[in-house]
C-alpha positions as CSV (number, residue, x, y, z in Angstrom):
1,X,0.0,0.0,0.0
2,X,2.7,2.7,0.8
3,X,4.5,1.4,-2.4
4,X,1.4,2.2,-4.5
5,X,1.0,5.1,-2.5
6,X,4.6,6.4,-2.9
7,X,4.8,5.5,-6.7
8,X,1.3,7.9,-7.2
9,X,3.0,10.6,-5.8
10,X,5.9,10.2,-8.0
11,X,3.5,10.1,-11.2
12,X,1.5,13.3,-10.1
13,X,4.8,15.2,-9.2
14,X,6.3,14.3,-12.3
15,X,3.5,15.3,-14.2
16,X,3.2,18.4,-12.3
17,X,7.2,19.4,-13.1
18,X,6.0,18.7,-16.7
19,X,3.2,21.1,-16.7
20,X,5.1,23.6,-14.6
21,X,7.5,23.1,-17.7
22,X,5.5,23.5,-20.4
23,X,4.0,26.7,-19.0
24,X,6.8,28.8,-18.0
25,X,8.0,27.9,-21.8
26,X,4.7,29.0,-23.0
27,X,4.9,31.7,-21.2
28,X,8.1,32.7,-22.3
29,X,7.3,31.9,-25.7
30,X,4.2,34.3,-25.7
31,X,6.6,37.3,-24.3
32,X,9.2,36.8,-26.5
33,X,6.9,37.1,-29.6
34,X,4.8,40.3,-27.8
35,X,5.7,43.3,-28.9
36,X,6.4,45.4,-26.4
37,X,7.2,48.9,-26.6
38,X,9.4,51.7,-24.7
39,X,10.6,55.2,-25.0
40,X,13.8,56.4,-23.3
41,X,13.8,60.3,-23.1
42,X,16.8,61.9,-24.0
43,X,18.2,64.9,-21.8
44,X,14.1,66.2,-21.5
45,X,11.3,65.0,-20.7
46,X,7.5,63.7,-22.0
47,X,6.2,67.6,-21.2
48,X,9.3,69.4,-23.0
49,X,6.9,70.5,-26.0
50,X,9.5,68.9,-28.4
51,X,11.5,65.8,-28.9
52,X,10.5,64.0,-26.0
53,X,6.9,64.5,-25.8
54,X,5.7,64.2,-29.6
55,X,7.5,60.7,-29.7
56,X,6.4,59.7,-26.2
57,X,2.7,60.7,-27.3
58,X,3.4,58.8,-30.7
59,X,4.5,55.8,-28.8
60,X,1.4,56.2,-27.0
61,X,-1.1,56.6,-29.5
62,X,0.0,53.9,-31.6
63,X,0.4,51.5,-28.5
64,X,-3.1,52.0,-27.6
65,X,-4.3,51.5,-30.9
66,X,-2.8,48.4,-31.1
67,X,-3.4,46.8,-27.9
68,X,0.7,46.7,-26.8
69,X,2.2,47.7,-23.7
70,X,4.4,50.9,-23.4
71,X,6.4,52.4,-20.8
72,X,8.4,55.2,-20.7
73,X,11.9,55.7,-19.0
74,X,14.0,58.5,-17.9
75,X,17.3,58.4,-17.1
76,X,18.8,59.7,-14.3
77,X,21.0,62.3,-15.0
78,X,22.2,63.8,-19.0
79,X,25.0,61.7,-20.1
80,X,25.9,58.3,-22.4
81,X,26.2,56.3,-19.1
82,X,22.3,57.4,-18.0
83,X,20.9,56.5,-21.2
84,X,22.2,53.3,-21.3
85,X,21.0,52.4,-18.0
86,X,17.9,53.4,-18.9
87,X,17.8,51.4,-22.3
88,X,19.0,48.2,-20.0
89,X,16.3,48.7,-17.7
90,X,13.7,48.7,-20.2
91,X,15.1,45.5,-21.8
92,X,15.4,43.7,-18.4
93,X,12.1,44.3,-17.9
94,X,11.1,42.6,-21.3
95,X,10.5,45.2,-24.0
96,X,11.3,44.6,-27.6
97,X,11.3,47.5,-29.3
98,X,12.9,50.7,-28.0
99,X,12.4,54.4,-29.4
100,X,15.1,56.7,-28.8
101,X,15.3,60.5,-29.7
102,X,18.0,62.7,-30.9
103,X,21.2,62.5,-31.1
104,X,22.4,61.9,-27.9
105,X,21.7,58.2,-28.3
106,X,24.3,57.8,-30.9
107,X,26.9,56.3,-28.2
108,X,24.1,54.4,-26.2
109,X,23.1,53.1,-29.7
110,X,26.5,52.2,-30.1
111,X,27.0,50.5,-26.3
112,X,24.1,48.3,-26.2
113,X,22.6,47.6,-29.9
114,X,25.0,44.6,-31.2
115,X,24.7,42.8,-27.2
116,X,21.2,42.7,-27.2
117,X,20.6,41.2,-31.5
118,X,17.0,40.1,-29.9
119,X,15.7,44.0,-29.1
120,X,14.7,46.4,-31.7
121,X,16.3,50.0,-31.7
122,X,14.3,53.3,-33.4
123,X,16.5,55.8,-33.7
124,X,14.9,59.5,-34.3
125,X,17.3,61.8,-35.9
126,X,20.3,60.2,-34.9
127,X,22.7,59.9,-38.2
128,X,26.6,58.4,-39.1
129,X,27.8,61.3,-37.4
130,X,26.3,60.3,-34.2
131,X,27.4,56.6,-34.6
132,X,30.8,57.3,-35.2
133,X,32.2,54.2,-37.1
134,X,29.7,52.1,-36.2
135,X,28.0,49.7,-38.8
136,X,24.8,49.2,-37.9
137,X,23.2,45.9,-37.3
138,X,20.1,44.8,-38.5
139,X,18.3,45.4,-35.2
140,X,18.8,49.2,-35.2
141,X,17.0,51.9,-37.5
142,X,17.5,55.3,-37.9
143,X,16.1,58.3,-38.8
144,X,17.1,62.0,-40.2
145,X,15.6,64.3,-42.5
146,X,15.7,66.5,-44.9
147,X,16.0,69.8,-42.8
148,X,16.0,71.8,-46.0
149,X,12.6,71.0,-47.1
150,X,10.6,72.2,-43.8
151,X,13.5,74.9,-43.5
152,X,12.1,76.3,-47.2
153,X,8.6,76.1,-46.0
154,X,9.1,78.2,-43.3
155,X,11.0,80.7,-45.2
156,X,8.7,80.7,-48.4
157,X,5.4,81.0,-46.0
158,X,6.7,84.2,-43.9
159,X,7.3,85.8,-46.9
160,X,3.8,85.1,-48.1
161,X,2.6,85.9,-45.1
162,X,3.8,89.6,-45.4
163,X,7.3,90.0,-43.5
164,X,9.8,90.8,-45.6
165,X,13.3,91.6,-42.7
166,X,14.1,88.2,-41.7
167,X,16.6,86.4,-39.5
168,X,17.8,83.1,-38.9
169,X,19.7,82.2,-36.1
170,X,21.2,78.7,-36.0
171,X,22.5,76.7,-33.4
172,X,26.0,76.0,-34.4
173,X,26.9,75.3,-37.5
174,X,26.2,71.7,-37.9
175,X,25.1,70.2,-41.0
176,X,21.3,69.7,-39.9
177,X,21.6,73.2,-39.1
178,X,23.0,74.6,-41.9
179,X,20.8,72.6,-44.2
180,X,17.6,74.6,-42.2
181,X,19.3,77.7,-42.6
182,X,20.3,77.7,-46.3
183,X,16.6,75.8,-47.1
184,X,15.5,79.1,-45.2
185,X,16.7,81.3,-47.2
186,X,15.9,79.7,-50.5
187,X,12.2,78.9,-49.3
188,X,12.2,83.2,-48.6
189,X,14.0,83.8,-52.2
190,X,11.8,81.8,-54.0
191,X,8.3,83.7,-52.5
192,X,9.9,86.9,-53.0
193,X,10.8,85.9,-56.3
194,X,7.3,85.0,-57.3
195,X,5.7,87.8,-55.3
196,X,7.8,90.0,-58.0
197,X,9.6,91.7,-54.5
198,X,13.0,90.4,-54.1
199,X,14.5,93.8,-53.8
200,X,12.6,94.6,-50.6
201,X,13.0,91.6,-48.9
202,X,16.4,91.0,-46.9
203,X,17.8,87.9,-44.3
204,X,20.7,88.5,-41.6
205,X,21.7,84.8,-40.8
206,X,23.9,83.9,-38.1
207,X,25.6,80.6,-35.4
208,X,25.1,81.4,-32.2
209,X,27.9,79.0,-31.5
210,X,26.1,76.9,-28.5
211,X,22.8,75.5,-28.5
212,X,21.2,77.2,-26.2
213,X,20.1,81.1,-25.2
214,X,22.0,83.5,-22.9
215,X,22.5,87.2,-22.2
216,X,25.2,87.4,-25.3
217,X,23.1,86.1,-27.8
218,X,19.4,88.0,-26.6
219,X,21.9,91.3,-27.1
220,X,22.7,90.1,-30.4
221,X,18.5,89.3,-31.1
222,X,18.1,92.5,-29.4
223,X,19.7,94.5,-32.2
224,X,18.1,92.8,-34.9
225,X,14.5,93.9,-33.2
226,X,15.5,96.5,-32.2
227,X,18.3,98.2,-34.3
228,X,18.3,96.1,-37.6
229,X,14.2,96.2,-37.8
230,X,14.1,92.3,-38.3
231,X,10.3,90.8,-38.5
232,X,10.8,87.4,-37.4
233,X,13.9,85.2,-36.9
234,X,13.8,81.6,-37.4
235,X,15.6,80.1,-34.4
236,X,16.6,76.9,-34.9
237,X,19.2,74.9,-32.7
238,X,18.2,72.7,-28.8
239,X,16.9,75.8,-26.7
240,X,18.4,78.7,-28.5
241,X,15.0,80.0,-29.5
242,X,14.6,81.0,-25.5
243,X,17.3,84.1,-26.8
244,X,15.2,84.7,-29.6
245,X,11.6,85.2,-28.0
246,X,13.4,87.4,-25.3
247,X,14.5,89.5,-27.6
248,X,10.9,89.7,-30.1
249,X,9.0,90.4,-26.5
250,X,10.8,93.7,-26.5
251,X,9.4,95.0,-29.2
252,X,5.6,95.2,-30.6
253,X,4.8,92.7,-32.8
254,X,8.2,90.6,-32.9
255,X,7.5,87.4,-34.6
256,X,9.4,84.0,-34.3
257,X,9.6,81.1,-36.2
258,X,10.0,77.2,-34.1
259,X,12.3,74.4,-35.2
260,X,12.0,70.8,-35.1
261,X,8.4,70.4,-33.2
262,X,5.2,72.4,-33.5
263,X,6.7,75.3,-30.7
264,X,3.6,77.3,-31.2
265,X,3.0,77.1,-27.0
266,X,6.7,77.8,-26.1
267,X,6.9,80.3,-28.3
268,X,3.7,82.1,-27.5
269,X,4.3,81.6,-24.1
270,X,6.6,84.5,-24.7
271,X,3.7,86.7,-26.1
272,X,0.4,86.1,-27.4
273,X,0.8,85.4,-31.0
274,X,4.4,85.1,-31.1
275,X,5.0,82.3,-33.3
276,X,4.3,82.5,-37.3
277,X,4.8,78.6,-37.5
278,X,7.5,75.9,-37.0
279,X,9.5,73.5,-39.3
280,X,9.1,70.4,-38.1
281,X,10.5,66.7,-38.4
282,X,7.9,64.6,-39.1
283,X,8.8,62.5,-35.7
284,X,5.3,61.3,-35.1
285,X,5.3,60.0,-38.7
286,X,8.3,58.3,-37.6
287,X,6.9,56.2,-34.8
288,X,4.2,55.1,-36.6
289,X,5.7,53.9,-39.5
290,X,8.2,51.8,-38.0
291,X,6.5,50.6,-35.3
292,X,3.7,49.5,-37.6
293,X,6.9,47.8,-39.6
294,X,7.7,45.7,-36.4
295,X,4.5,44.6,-36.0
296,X,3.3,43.6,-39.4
297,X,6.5,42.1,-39.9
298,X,7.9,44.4,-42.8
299,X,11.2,45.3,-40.3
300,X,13.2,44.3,-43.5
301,X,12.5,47.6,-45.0
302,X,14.1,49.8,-41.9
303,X,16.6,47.0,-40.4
304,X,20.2,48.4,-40.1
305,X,19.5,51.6,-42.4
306,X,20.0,55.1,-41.8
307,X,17.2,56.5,-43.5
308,X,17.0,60.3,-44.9
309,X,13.1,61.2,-44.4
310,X,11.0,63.5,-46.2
311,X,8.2,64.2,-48.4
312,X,6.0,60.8,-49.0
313,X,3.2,62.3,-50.3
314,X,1.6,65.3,-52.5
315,X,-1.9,65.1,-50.6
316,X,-1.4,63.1,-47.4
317,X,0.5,65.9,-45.4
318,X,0.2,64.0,-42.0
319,X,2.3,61.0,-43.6
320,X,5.2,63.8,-44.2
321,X,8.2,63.5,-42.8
322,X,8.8,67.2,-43.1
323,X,6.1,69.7,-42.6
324,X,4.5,72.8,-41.1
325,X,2.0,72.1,-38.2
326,X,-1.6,73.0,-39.5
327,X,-3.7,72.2,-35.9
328,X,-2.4,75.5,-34.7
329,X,-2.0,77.9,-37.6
330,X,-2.4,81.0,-37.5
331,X,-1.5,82.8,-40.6
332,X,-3.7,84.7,-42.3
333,X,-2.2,85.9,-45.8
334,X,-0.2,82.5,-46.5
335,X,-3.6,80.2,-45.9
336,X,-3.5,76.1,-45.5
337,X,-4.7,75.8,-49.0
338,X,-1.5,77.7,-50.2
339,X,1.0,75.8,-48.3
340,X,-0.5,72.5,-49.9
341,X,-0.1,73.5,-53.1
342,X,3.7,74.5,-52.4
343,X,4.1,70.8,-50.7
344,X,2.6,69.3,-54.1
345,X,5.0,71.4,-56.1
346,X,7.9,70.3,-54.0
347,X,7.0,66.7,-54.2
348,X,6.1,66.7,-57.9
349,X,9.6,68.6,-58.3
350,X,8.2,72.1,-59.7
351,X,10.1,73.5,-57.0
352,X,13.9,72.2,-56.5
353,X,15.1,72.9,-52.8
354,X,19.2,72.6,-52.9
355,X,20.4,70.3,-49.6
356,X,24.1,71.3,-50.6
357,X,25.5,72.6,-47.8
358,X,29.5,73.4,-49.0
359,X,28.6,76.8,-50.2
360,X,25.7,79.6,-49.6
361,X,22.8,79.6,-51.5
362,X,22.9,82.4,-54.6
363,X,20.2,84.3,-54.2
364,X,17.9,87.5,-55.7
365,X,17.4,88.6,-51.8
366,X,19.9,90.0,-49.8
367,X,21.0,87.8,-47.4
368,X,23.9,89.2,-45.0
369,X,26.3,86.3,-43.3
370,X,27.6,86.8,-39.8
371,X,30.7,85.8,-37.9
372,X,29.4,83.0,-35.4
373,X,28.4,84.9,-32.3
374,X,30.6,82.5,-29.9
């Protein structure tokens, strides 16, 4: 009897062990092939009105649409060693795909991609120069874009709109800069060009050297208000606009022009009806498009490529990787209608937007180049 009884409790515990098996690998299957995503902010955060919050509310929106788990992480403090934590956190805790933006991935991209072959990496305007030497592998993507095309836009509509003193006021003179700049100034040529009024409309453009505002570079926007009689500058490098609306609050009616994201609340924040527009990356575009590539299985199309991103499409501006917001325009003269027509032309190739970035643009305006201010 305690023979039978024994070897019955040997069968049920072995077949117990076996099911306890079989689950956990069930289990483990079902994770593994879950997609899972995460967002690692870069040195911001999910409220900075820029990078960080239109891809954290991308990631969101497209998670929630399709039933998958997200989680954002921050890292503790603003350097290579914080973001990597960050990314290893959000793999130990089982997400396969992770969204990084900007450019201060490149290294972390560069620490942890190749060590972790089963996790897919987004990269949002990160490019070679971020990567160093670094080849990447087939489990990293990433994006940059044609800064020259959403550059032109902006130029091309505040000339339609009516200003005709312009500035532009780049970060440091950085390729991605330099391509907004000089995409600036042809988008303003070209509308004053067509407007038949290139002989009253004029562009200072200067580096602030660093990419971000202080007291020497608001004097400097001070005398373009102020002195020069300058409309509306396009400020476009990190947090260097903050110099920028300083200096337009000073005066009536200064105008400023965003970078990157749709800065119509920063700017205004600065004075009601500040900002003219913004020239955006198309980031949200981004996130949707390859995230939807991960999960319908089309990764092949985005795996270990560095992508240039702009126009897609002559009618479908949302699905643009380069644009001008149109939930919070505001211009009046250079209408919605206007600016799809010149997003049409630009795709169809009517209009020709140079990205060479060796020499100045020739131009019909006047356009006067500055030293860099640091």
């Amino acid at each position: 009897m305690k023979k039978a009884l024994l070897s019955t409790l040997l069968i049920a515990a072995t077949l117990t062990a076996f099911v306890s098996c079989k689950d956990k690998s069930n289990v483990k299957a079902a994770t593994e092939s879950t997609l899972r995503v995460a967002m690692v902010t870069d040195s911001g955060d999910i409220t900075d009105q820029s990078f960080n919050q239109t891809t954290y509310e991308a990631c969101k929106a497209f998670s929630e649409s399709n039933g998958v788990d997200f989680k954002y992480y921050k890292p503790a403090g603003d350097s290579t060693a914080d973001r990597v934590a960050s990314i290893n956190a959000a793999i130990d805790d089982g997400y396969s795909v992770l969204v990084l933006p900007g450019y201060l991935f490149g290294e972390a991209i560069v620490e942890t991609a190749e060590a972790n072959s089963d996790v897919t990496f987004i990269g949002l305007d990160i490019g070679a120069g971020d990567l160093g030497d670094f080849v990447l592998p087939s489990n990293v993507f990433c994006a940059v874009y044609s800064e020259e095309i959403p550059g032109f836009m902006a130029g091309y509509a505040a000339v339609k709109e009516g200003y005709r003193h312009l500035g532009f006021l780049g970060g440091m003179g950085v390729p991605a800069v330099i391509r907004y700049g000089y995409g600036f100034v042809q988008g303003a040529n070209k509308a004053a060009e067509e407007l038949g009024i290139a002989d009253q409309v004029s562009v200072e453009y200067v580096y602030g050297g660093q990419f971000y505002g202080d007291q020497q570079i608001t004097a400097a926007m001070d005398t373009w208000y102020q002195t020069a009689g300058v409309e509306v500058v396009f400020a476009c490098g990190g947090g260097i606009w903050t110099s920028a609306c300083e200096a337009a609050a000073k005066v009536e009616n200064g105008k400023v022009i965003g970078v990157d994201t749709d800065q119509t609340a920063q700017i205004n924040g600065y004075g009601e009806g500040m900002c003219v527009t913004s020239a955006m990356k198309g980031l949200g575009a981004t996130v949707k498009a390859a995230l939807s590539a991960v999960k319908n299985g089309n990764w092949s199309d985005y795996s270990g490529k560095i992508e240039t991103l702009g126009l897609v499409s002559a009618t479908d501006l949302e699905s643009n990787f380069v644009q001008l917001p149109t939930a919070t325009w505001s211009m009046k003269n250079f209408t919605v209608d206007e600016y799809k027509a010149m997003v049409a032309d630009i795709f169809n190739g009517s209009i020709v937007i140079s990205n060479d970035i060796s020499a100045a643009p020739e131009t019909a305006v006047k356009v006067t180049y500055y030293d860099n201010l640091k």
